[in-house]
N, CA and C atoms of all chains as a GROMACS GRO file, in nm:
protein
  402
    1UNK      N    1   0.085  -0.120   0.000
    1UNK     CA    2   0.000   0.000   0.000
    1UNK      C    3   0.088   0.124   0.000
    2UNK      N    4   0.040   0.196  -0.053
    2UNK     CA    5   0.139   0.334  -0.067
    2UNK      C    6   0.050   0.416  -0.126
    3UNK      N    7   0.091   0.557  -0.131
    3UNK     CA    8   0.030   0.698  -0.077
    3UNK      C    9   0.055   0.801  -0.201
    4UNK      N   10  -0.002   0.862  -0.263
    4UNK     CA   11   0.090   0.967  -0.375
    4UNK      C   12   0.030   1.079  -0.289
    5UNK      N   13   0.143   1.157  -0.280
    5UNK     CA   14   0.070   1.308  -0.308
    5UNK      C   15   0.186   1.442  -0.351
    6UNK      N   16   0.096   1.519  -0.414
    6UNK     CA   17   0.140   1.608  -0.479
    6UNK      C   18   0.142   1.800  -0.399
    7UNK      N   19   0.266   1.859  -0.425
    7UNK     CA   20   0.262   1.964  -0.392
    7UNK      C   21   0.305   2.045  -0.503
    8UNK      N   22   0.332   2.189  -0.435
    8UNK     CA   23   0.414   2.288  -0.532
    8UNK      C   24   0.503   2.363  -0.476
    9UNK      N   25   0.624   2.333  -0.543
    9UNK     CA   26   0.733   2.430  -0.490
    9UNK      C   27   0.811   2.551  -0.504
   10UNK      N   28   0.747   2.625  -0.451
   10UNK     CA   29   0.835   2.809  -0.525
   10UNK      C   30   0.917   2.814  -0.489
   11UNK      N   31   1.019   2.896  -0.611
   11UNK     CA   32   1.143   2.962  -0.580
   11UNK      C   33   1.256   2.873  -0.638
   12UNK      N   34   1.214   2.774  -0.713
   12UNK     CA   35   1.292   2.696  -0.764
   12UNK      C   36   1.341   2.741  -0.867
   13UNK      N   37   1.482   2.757  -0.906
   13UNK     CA   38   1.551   2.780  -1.046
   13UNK      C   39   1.610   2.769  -1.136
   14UNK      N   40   1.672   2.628  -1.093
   14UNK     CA   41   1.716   2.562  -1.220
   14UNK      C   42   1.741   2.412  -1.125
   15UNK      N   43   1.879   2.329  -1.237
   15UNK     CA   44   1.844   2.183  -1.194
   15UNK      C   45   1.913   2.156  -1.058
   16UNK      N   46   2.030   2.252  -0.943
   16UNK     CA   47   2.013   2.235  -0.862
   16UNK      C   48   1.934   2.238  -0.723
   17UNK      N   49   1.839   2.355  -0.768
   17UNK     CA   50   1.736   2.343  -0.685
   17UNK      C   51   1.626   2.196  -0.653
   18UNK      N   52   1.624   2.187  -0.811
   18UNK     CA   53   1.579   2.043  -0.803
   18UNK      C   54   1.618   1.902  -0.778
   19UNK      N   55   1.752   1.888  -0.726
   19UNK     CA   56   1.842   1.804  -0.705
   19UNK      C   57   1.822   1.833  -0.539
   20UNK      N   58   1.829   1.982  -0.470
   20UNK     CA   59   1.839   1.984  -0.301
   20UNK      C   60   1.701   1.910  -0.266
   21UNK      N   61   1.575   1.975  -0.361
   21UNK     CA   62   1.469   1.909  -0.300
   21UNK      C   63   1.464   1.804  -0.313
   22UNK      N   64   1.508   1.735  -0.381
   22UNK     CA   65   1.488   1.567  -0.415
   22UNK      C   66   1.546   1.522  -0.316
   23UNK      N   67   1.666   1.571  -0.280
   23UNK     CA   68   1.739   1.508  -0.217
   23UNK      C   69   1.655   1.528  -0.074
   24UNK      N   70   1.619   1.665  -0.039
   24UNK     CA   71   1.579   1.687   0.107
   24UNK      C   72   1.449   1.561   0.118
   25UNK      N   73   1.380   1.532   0.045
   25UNK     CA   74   1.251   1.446   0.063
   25UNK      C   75   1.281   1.301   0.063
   26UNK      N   76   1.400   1.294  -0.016
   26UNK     CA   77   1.415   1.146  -0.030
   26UNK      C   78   1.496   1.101   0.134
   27UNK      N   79   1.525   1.175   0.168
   27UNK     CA   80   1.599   1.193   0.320
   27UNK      C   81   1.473   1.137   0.442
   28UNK      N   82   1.370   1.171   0.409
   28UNK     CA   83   1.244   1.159   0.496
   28UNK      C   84   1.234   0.994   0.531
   29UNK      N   85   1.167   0.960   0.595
   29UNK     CA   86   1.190   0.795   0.627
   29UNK      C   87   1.069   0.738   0.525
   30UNK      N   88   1.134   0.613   0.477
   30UNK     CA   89   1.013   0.535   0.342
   30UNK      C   90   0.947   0.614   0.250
   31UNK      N   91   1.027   0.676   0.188
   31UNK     CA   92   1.014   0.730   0.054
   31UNK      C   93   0.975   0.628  -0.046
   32UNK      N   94   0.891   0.595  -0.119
   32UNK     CA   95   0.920   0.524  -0.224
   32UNK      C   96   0.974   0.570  -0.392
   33UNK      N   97   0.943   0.694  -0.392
   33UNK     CA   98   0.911   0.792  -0.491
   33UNK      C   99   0.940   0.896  -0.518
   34UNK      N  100   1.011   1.013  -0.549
   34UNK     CA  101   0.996   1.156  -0.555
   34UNK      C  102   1.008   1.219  -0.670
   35UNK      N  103   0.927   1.297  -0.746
   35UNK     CA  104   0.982   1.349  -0.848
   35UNK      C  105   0.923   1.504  -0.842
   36UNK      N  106   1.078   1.594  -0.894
   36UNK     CA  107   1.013   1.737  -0.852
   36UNK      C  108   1.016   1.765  -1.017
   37UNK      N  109   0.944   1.855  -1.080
   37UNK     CA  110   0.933   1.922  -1.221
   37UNK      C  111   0.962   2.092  -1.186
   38UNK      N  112   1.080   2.134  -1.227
   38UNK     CA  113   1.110   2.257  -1.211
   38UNK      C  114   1.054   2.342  -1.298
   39UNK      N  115   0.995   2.316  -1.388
   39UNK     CA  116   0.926   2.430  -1.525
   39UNK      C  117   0.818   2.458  -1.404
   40UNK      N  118   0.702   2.341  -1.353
   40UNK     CA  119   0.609   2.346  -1.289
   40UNK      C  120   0.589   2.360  -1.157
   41UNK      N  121   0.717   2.337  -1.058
   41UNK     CA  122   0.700   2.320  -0.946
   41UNK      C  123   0.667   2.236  -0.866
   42UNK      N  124   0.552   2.154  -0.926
   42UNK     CA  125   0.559   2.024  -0.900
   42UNK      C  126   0.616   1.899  -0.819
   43UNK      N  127   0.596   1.839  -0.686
   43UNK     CA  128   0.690   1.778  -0.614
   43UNK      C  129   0.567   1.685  -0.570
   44UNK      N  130   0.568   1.566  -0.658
   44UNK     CA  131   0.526   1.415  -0.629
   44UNK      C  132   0.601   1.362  -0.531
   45UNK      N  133   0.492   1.325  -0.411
   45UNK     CA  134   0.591   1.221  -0.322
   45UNK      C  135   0.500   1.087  -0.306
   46UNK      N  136   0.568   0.945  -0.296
   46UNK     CA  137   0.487   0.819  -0.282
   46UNK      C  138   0.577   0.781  -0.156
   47UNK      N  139   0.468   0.706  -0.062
   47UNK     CA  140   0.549   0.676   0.044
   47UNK      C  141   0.430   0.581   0.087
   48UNK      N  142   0.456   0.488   0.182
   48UNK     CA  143   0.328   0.401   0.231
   48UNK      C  144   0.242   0.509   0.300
   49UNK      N  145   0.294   0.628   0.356
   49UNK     CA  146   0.191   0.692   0.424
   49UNK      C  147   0.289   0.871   0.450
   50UNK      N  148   0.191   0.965   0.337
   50UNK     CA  149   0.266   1.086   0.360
   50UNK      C  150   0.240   1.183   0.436
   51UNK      N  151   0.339   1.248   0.510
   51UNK     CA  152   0.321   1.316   0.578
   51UNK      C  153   0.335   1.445   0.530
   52UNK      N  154   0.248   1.547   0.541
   52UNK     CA  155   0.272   1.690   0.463
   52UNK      C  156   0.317   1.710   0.533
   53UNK      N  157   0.355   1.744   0.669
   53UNK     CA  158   0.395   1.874   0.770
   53UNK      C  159   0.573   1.786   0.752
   54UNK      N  160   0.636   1.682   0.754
   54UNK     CA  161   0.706   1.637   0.696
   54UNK      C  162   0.755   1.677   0.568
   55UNK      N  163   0.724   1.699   0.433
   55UNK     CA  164   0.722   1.743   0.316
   55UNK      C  165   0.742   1.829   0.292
   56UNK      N  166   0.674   1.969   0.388
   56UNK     CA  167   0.700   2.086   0.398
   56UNK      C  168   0.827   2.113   0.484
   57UNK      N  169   0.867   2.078   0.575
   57UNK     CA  170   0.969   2.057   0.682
   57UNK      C  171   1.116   2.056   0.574
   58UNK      N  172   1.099   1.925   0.487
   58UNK     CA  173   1.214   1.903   0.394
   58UNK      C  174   1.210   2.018   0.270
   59UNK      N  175   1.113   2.047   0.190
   59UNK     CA  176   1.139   2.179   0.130
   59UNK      C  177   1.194   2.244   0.210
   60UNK      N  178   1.152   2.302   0.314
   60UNK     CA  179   1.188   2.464   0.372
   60UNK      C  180   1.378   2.408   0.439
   61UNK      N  181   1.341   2.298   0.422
   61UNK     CA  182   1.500   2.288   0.469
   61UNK      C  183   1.624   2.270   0.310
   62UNK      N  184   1.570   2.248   0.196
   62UNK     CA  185   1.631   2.266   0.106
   62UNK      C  186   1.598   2.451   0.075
   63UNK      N  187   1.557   2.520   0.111
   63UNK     CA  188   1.594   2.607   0.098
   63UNK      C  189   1.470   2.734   0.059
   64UNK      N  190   1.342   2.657   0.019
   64UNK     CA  191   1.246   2.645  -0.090
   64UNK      C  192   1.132   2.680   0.030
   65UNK      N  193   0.981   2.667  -0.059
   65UNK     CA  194   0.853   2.706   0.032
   65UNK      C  195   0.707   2.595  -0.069
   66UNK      N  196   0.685   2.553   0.006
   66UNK     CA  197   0.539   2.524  -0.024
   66UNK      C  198   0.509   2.617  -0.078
   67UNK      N  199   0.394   2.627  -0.209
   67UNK     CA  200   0.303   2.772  -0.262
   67UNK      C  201   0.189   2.721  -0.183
   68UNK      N  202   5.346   3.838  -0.638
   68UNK     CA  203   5.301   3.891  -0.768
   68UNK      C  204   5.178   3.863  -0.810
   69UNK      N  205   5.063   3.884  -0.803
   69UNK     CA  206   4.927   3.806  -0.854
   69UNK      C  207   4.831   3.890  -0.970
   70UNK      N  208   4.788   3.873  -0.994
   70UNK     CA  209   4.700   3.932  -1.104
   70UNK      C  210   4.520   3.880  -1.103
   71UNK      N  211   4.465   3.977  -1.093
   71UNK     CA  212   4.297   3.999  -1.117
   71UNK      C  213   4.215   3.991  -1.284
   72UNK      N  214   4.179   3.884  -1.226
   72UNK     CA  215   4.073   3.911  -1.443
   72UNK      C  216   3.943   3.929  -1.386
   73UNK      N  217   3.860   3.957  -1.430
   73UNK     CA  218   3.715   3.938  -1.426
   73UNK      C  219   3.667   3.919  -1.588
   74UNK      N  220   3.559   3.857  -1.524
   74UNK     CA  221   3.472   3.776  -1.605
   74UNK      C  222   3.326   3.792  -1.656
   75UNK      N  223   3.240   3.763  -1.763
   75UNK     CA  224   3.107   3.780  -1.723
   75UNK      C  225   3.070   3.614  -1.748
   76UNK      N  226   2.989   3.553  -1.641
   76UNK     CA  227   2.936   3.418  -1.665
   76UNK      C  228   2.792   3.434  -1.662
   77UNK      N  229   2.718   3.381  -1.788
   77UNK     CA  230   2.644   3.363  -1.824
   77UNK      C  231   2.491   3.255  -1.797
   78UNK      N  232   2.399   3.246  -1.743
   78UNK     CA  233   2.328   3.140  -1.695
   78UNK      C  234   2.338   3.085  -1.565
   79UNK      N  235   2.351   3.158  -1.440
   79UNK     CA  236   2.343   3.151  -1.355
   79UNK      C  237   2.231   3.233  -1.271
   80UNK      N  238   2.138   3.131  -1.182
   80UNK     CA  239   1.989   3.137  -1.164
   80UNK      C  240   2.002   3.146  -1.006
   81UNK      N  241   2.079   3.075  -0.950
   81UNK     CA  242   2.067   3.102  -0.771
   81UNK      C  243   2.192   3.053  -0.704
   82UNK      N  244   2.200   3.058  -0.578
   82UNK     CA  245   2.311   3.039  -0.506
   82UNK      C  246   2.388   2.904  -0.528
   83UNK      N  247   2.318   2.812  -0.592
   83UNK     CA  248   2.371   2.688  -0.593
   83UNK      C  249   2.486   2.691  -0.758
   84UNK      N  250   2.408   2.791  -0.827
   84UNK     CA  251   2.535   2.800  -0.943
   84UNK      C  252   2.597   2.846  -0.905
   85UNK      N  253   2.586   2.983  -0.784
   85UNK     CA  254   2.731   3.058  -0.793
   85UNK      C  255   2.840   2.966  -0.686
   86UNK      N  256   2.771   2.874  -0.634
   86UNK     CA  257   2.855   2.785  -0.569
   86UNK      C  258   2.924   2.720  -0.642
   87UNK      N  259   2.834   2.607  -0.744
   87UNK     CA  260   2.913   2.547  -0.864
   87UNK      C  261   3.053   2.562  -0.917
   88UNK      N  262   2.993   2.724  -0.993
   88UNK     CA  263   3.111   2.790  -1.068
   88UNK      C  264   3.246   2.863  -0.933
   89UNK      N  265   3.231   2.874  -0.842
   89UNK     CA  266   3.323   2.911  -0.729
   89UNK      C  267   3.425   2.802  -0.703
   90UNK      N  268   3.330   2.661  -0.682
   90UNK     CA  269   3.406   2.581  -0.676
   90UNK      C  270   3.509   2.503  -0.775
   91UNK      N  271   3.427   2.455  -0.861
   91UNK     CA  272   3.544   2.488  -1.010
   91UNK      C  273   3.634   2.532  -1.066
   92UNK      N  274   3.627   2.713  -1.026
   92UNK     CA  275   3.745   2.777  -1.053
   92UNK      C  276   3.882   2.761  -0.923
   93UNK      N  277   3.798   2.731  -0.796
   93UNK     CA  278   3.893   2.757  -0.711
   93UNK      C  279   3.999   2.595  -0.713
   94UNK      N  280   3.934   2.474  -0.821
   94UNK     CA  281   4.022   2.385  -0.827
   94UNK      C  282   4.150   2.397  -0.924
   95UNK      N  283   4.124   2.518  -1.038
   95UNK     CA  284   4.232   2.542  -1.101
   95UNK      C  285   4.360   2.573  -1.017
   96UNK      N  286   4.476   2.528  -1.057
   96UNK     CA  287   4.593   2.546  -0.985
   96UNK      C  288   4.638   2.705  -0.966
   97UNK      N  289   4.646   2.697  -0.847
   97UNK     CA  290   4.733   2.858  -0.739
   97UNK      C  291   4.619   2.933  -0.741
   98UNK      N  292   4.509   2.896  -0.734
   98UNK     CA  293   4.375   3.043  -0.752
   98UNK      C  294   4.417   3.085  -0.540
   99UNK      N  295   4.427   3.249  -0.553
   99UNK     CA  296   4.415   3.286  -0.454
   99UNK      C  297   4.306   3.337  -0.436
  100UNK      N  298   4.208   3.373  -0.492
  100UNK     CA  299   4.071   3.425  -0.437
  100UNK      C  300   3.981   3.414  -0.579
  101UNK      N  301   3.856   3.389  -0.572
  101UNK     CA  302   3.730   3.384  -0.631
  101UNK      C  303   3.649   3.444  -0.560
  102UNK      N  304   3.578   3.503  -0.671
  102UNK     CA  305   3.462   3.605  -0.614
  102UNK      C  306   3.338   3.593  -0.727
  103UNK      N  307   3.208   3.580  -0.735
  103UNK     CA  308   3.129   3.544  -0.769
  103UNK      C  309   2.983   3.612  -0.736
  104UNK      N  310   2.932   3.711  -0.824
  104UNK     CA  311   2.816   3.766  -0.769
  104UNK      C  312   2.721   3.723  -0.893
  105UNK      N  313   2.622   3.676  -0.805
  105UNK     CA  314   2.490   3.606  -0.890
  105UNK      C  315   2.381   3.753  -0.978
  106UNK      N  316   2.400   3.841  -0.942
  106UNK     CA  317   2.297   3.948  -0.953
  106UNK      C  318   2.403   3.985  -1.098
  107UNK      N  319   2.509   3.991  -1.088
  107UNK     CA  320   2.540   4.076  -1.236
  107UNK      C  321   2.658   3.990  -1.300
  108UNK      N  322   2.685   3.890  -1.285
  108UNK     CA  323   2.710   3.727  -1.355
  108UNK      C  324   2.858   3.716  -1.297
  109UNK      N  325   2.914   3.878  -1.262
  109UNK     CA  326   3.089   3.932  -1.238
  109UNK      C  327   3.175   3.839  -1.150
  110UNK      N  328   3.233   3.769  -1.237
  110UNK     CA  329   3.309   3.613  -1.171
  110UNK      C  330   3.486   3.722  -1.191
  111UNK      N  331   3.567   3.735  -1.026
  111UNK     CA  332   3.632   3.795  -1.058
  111UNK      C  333   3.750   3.676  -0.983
  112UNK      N  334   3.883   3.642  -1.062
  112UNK     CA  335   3.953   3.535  -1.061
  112UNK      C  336   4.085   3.566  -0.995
  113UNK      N  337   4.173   3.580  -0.889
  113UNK     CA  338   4.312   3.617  -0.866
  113UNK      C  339   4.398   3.509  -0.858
  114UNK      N  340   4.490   3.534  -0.939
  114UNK     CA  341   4.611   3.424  -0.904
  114UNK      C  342   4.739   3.474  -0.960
  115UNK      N  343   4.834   3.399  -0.951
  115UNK     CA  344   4.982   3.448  -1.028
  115UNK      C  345   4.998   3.476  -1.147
  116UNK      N  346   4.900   3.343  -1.213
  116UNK     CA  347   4.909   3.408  -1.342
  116UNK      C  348   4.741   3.363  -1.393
  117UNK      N  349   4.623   3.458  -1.404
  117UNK     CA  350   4.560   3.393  -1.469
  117UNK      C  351   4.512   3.341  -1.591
  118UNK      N  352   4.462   3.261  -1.630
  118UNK     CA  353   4.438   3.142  -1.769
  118UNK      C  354   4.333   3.148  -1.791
  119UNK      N  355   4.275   3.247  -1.894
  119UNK     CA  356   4.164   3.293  -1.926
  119UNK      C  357   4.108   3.121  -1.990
  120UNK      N  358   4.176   3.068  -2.098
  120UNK     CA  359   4.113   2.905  -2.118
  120UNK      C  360   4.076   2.844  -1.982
  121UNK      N  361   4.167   2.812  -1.884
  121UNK     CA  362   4.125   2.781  -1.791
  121UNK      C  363   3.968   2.814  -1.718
  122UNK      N  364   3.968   2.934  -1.705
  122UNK     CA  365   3.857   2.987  -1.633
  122UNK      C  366   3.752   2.957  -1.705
  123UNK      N  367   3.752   2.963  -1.859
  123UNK     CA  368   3.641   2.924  -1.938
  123UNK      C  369   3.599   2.768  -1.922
  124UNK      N  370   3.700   2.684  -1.944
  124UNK     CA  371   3.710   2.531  -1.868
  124UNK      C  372   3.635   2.495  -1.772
  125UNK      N  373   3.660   2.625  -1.660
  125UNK     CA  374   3.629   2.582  -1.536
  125UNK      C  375   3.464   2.579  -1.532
  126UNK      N  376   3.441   2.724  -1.603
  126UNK     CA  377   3.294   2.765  -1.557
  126UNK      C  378   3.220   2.655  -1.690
  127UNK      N  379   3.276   2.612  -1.815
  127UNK     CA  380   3.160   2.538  -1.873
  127UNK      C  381   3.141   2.394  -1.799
  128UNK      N  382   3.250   2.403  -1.723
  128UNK     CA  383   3.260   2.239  -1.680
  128UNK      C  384   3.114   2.252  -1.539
  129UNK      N  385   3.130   2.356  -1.511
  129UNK     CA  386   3.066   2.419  -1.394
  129UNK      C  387   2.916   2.393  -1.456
  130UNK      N  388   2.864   2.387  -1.570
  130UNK     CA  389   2.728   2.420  -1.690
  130UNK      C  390   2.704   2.523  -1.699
  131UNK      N  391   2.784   2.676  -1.757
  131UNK     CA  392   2.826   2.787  -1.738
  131UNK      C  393   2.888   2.814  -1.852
  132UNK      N  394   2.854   2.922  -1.882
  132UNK     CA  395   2.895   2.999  -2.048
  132UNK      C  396   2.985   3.185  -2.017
  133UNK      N  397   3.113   3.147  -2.059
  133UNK     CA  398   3.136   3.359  -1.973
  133UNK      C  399   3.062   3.398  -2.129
  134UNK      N  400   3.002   3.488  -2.081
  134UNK     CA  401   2.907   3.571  -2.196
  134UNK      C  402   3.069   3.661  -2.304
   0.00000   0.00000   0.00000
């Protein structure tokens, strides 16, 4: 069993931004999944069970903000 | 004896390029100082002798174009 969910991430600007967030989420415990789209902002996470306040926690620690 | 070039580098979007390209140049041999401002591209290079190929080296290797 596992979980998708989707956010959006501002302030992103090119492909290392999208490399910190990947990295900051995939850091989170039982990730199965992450994919961020920098044109869109976009930050798919699959996990057996997601935690937003988690999700948001790892953006704001790569550097970034929930919209 | 050292000598100052500056530069203009091209395609740099946030702190993580001007890190990139900082770090890059500062692996070229004898660099005594790098300086790097994201707002107006001005990559300024000191060393004994600097190697304008070099610096270009550094920053495309970096994914970086000097305008």
């Amino acid at each position: 069993m596992s979980e998708t969910r989707t956010y959006i991430v501002s302030g992103m600007t090119c492909g290392h931004c999208v490399a910190s967030v990947t990295e900051e989420v995939q850091e989170l415990g039982g990730i199965q999944a992450v994919d961020v789209v920098l044109e869109t902002g976009l930050l798919t996470v699959t996990a057996p069970s997601v935690d937003d306040d988690a999700v948001r926690a790892a953006v704001e620690e790569a550097g970034y903000q929930l919209a």
